[in-house]
Every structure is written in structure tokens, then in C-alpha cells.
C-alpha positions in Angstrom: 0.0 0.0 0.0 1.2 3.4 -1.0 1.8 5.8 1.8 -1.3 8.0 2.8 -0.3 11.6 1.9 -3.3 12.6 3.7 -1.6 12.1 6.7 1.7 14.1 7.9 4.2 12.3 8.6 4.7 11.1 12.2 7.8 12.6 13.8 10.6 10.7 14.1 11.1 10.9 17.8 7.4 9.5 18.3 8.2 6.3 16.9 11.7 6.2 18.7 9.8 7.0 21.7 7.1 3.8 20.9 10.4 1.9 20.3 11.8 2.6 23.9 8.2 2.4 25.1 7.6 5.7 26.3 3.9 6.4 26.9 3.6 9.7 25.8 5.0 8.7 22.4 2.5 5.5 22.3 -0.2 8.2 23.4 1.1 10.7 20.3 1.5 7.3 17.8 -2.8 5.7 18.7 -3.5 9.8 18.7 -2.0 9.7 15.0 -3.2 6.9 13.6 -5.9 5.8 15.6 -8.7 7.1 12.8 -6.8 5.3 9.9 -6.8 2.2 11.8 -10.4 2.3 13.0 -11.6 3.0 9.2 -9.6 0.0 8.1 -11.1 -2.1 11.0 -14.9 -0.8 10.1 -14.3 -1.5 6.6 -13.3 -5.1 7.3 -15.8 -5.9 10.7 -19.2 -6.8 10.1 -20.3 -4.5 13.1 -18.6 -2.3 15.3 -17.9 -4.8 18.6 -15.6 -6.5 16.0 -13.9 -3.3 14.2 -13.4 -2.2 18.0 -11.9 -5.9 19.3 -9.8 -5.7 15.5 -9.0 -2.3 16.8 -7.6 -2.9 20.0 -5.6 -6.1 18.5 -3.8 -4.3 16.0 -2.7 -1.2 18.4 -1.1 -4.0 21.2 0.7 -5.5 18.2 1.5 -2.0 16.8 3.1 -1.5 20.4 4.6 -4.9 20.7 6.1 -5.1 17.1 7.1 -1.5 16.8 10.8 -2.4 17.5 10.8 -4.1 14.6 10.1 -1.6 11.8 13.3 -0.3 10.2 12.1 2.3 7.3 9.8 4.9 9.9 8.9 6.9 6.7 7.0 3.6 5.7 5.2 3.3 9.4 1.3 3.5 7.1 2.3 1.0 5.1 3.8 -1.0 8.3 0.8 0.0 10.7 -1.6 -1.3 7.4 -0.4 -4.3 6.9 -0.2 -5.2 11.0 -4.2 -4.0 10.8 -4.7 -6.5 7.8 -3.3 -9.3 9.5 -5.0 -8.7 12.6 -8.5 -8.6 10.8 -7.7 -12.1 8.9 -6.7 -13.9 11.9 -9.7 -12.5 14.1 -12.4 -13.8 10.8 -10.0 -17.0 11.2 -10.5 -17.7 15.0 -14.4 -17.2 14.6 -15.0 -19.3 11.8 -13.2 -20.9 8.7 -13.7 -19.3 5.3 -16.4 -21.0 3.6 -18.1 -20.2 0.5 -21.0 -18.8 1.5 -23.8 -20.5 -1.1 -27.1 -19.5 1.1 -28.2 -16.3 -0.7 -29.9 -17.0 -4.0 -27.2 -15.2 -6.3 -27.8 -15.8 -10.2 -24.8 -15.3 -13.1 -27.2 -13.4 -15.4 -28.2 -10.3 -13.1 -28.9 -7.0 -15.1 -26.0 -4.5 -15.5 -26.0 -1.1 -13.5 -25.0 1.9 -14.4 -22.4 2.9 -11.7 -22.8 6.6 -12.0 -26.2 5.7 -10.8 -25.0 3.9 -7.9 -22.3 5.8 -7.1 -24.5 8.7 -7.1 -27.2 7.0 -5.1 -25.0 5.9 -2.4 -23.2 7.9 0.9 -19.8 6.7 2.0 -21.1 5.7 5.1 -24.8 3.6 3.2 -21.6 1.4 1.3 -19.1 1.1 4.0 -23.4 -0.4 5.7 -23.5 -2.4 2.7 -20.0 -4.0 3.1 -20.7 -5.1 6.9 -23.3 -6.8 6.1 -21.5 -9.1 3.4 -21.1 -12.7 5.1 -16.9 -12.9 6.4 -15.8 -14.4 3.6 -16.9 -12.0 1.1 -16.5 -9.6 2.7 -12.8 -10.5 3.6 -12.2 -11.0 -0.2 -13.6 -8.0 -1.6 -11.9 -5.5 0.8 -8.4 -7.0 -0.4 -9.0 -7.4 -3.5 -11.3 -4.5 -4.6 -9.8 -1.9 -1.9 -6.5 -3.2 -1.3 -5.7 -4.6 -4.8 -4.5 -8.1 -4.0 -4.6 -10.9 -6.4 -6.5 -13.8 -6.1 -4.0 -15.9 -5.6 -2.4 -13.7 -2.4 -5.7 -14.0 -1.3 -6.1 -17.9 -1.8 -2.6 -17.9 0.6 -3.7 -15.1 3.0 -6.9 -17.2 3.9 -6.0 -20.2 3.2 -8.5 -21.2 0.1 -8.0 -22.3 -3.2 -7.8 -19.3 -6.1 -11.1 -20.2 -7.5 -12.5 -19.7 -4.0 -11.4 -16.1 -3.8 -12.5 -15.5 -7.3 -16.2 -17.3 -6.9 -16.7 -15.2 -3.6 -15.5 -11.7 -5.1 -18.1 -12.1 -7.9 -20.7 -13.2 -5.1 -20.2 -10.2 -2.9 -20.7 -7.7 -6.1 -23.5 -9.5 -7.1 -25.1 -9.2 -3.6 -24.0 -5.6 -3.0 -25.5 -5.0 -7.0 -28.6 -6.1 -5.9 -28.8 -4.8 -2.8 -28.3 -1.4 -3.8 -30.8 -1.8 -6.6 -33.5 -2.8 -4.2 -32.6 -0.2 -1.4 -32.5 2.3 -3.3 -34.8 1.8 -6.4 -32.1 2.2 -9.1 -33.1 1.0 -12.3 -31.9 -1.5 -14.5 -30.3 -0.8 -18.1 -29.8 -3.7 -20.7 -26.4 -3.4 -22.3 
């Protein structure tokens, strides 16, 4: 993940502080990046209890593991990627990734215009949408549609075959497609 040039940089001294294990630099590191990492966790959780138990998992290893990280002008990157790992093995712990089959999702649903929905649609009604995706689709559609990641980095993050990543990616969109259409009424075009 690029670095987030939305965010200044962290001073250096803060995360030499974090590495020593001074409080008030921990304090000035979860005051930092305590919004990025709570976004990430909401976007992944299917509620809040889990973004906040995600949450708090991913700041103890941030504390624990900060003595590790070598490059601080890559700490987003390194804070991400802690986050990310955190939110697979909490989905792991409560329940293996299983291709969810119960929702009556057909191959031939009608095409969308995505102005439409994009238009139709509040961050906050789709980050709504995405929590309520069953954990393995939603899992694979935040790192593969948000984050970027392959199928096959998928298949090894979670520990399911290629075609399992794929079949569950196309799932999700088709749910979240006709979610949105039925939510909020928006029409169907034929291609």
C-alpha cells in the first residue's frame, strides 16, 4: 500500500519513543493513527464490537512489534499491513472461510449503471453495505477491490483455493449490486 499523503508524517522521535516504550509517544502514535486504523477495522468488521476488538488487537501489536520496523517513513504501510493481518486472523478464529452459497445469487443479473450507484450511495450507506456481506466476502472483496490483492495472495492469506477467492469476489458484487438496486430503487439498463 502506497503511503497515505493525507496524513503528515509522524515525527521521528514519536516512533523512537514507541520503540523505547515511552507512553507519551504511544499516546502521540494511537492519537495519530488511531482514525486510519479504525476506518480499516470498520471497513473489514461486520459491526462495530468486531472493528473495536480488531481495533484494539492491532494497536497492542503495533506497540509490541514496533521495534521491529526499520524504514519509519513507511510506518502507514507497516501500521496497514499489522491492521490487515490482525482482521484475517480475528475472521479465522471465529470461523473458517467458507463459501458462502445461502443467498440465492444468479450469473445473469442485469448491469448497473455505476454513475447511478455511485450517485445513489453515501460513504457511510456502502461502508453499511459492506458489513453486512457474510466474512468471507467480505474478507475478499476489501483486499481485493480496496486493497488490490490478487486472487491468488488471497487464496494464501486465507488459506483457500484461487477459485474460492474469485467465486466469492463475484458473489459479494452480485449481492452488494442487488442490494443497492432494491434499497435504493435504481433501475436496471440492458447493455
Amino acid at each position: 500500500m502506497p503511503e497515505d499523503t493525507r496524513h503528515k508524517p509522524v515525527a521521528l522521535a514519536v516512533i523512537e519513543g514507541c520503540q523505547r516504550g515511552d507512553i507519551h509517544a504511544q499516546e502521540a502514535l494511537y492519537g495519530h493513527f488511531g482514525r486510519l486504523v479504525m476506518a480499516t477495522c470498520l471497513r473489514y468488521a461486520s459491526n462495530s464490537a468486531d472493528a473495536e476488538d480488531i481495533f484494539q488487537e492491532s494497536f497492542i501489536a503495533i506497540f509490541e512489534q514496533i521495534g521491529s520496523l526499520k524504514h519509519p517513513e513507511r510506518i502507514v504501510s507497516w501500521i496497514y499491513r499489522i491492521v490487515i493481518s490482525k482482521v484475517i486472523r480475528y475472521y479465522r478464529k471465529r470461523a473458517q472461510v467458507v463459501e458462502v452459497t445461502e443467498w440465492n445469487i444468479h450469473n445473469n443479473s442485469p448491469a448497473y449503471q455505476e454513475h447511478e450507484i455511485i450517485q445513489a450511495l453515501s460513504a457511510e450507506e456502502l461502508l453499511a453495505l459492506v458489513q453486512q456481506l457474510p466474512d468471507g466476502y467480505r474478507l475478499v472483496f476489501n483486499l481485493h477491490v480496496m486493497e488490490g490483492y490478487s486472487h491468488g495472495e488471497i487464496g494464501r492469506m486465507l488459506g483457500i483455493r484461487e477459485a474460492t477467492s474469485r467465486s466469492q469476489l463475484h458473489k459479494a458484487k452480485c449481492w452488494l449490486q442487488k442490494t443497492i438496486v432494491e434499497k435504493f430503487g435504481i433501475h436496471s439498463y440492458e447493455k
